[in-house]
C-alpha positions, 0 to 999 in steps of 0.5 A: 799742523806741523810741529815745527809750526810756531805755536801762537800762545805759550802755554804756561804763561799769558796768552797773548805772549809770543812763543816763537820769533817770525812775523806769521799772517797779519792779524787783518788778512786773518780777521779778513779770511774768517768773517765772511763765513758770518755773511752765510748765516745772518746774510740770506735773512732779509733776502730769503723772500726774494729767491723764495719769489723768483723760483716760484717756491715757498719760504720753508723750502728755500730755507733749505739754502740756510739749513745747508750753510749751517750743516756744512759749517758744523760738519766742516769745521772739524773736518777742515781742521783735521785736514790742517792737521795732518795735511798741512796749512797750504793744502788745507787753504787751497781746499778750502778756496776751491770750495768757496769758489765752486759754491760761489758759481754754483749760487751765483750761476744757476737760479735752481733750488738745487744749486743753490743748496749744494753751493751753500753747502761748498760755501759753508765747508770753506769757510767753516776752514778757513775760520779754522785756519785763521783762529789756528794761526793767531799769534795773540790774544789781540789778533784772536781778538780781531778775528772773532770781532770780525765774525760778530760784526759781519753777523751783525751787519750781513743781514743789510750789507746783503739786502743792499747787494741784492738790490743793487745786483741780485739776491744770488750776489747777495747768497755768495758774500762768503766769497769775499773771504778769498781775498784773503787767500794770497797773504795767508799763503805767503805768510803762513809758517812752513814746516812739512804735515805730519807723518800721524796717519788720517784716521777715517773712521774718527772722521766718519764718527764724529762726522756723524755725531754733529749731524745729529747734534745739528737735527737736535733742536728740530727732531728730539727724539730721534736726532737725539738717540742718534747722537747718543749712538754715535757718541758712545760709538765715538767713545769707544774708537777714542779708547783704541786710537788715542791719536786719531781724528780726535786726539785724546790730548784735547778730550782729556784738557780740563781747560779746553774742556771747559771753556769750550762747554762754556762758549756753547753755553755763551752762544746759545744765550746770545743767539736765543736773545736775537731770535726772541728780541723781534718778538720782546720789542714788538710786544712793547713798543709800536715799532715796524719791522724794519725800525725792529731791525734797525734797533737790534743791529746797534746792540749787535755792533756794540758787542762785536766791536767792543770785543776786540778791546775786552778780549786784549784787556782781559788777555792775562787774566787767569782761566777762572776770572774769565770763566766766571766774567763773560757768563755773569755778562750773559746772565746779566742780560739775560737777567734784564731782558726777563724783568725788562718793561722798556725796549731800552732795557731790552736792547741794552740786555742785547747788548750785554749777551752779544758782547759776553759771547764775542768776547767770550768766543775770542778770550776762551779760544785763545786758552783753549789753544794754550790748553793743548800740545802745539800739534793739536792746535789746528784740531783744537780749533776746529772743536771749540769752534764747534761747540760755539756753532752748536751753541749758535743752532740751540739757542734759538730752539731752545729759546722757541721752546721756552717762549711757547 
């Protein structure tokens, strides 16, 4: 991102402060450009069946759409920021569209297992950027705090909103729901701040590098030992270029920010309890009351829509407490939950322990996002973004892994 680009937080004072006149994107349209890439993970999950049926394949293969969405996402959430950053707003929105677009019609028009892999895929990387792009552009903690409310409540609700548009028009409509997030393409691009990209140049083998540690930190959870040898090769192998090209595709300003350091360690730790809790709840509830699936999934989405919701007001009522409350607050919320749900002997108890953890990580994303941005130079902002977003998604792919290994 440009320099010259209005910085959304100062950096000294409280996060929710102004640091630049102009009027930026409407905090709505930026809220309406990330949460649809919520529809790409929770959404195929009641209609995963169907494809499964219709082209004749089993469940584990069609997964596949889901474990493309999800690698694209993590891969593509610091590669679109690093287009941001040195490329610029524009050039990274349009990107971005073109990718949705394209995975959109790719789902959408060819029912072949293939296709829609490949169309997950293009949906995931688009939308892993504009997510990107639109936390990067927040002028507060109000309007950081409406985009991650955003993202919490389309998970919350995806999984039914693409049942019922599935039913109504096609389960491949139902897969291509990210692509509402183009609605939001035109007012990002006639609001967004000006300012020409920066003259740094694109530092390739940065990208490959870290392109590579994400994949294998994705394969983690299903291949220990090899996935995690190769983390490790590629993570010292990182290392080791970040001595040489401080200001490469991961500058050295955000690897050596304590603060961004440490709250993104700890919005992976938030989704990781948050996302271990929905994959275990199912389970929990059935174990303790007579309850149908779909009374299961009823019971679990209000939890799930109370974090997401109640976020927005937490994140702007905590947006000038100091790095340590929030630090300590939202992970005492999560450990509370987690806490109840382990002595719980009730689905109440249970459901309320949901709702404490979903409410700790989508507040938690919000509040330590916005310091994350506050902890960097403005010209790392977009680059930031992409890599505390990051660590959430990680943390969104090992809970439930992690909470598996637990239970058996």
């Amino acid at each position: 991102m440009s320099s010259s680009t209005p910085a959304s937080f100062t950096h000294g004072g409280a996060p929710d402060q102004l640091a630049a006149p102009g009027r930026g994107v409407p905090a709505a349209w930026l809220a309406l450009l990330a949460g649809p890439l919520s529809f790409g993970i929770a959404g195929p999950s009641l209609i995963l069946p169907d494809a499964a049926r219709d082209l004749g394949l089993d469940l584990g293969a069609v997964t596949w759409i889901v474990t493309a969405f999800g690698w694209a996402i993590a891969i593509g959430t610091p590669l679109m920021a690093g287009l941001q950053s040195h490329q610029g707003v524009r050039r990274a929105l349009l990107t971005c569209a073109a990718l949705v677009a394209l995975g959109a019609v790719l789902v959408v028009s060819l029912p072949s297992l293939p296709s829609l892999v490949l169309g997950s895929a293009a949906q995931g990387l688009g939308t892993a950027g504009f997510t990107t792009i639109a936390m990067s552009l927040t002028r507060s903690a109000r309007s950081m705090g409406l985009v991650t409310a955003a993202l919490a409540t389309v998970g919350a609700t995806a999984p039914l909103i693409a049942d019922l548009v599935g039913g109504l028009l096609s389960w491949q409509a139902g897969l291509a729901l990210p692509v509402l997030s183009l609605l939001a393409v035109p007012c990002v691009l006639r609001h967004r701040p000006a300012g020409p990209a920066p003259d740094a140049p694109f530092d390739p083998v940065g990208a490959v590098l870290l392109t590579a540690l994400v994949t294998a930190l994705v394969f983690v959870p299903h291949s220990w030992t090899v996935a995690g040898t190769a983390a490790v090769a590629a993570g010292g192998l990182l290392a080791l270029h970040l001595r040489s090209r401080r200001d490469g595709f991961l500058p050295a300003s955000i690897v050596r920010a304590p603060v961004f350091l440490l709250v993104s360690g700890l919005a992976f730790l938030l989704a990781a309890t948050n996302f271990g809790m929905i994959y275990l709840l199912p389970a929990l509830l059935a174990g303790q009351a007579d309850w149908t699936s779909g009374q299961v999934g009823a019971a679990i989405l209000g939890p799930l829509m109370f974090g997401g919701l109640a976020s927005y007001g937490t994140i702007a009522a905590t947006a000038k407490a100091p790095v340590k409350a929030v630090a300590w607050l939202f992970p005492g919320l999560a450990a509370a939950g987690v806490g109840l749900a382990c002595l719980s002997v009730s689905p109440a108890a249970l459901l309320i322990a949901q709702a404490l953890t979903s409410l700790a990580a989508a507040s938690g994303q919000g509040a330590f996002a916005a310091r994350a941005a506050a902890a960097v130079p403005d010209g790392a902002r977009s680059t930031a973004m992409g890599q505390f977003n990051l660590c959430y998604l990680l943390g969104a792919a090992f809970g439930p892994a992690i909470a598996a290994a637990l239970a058996g």
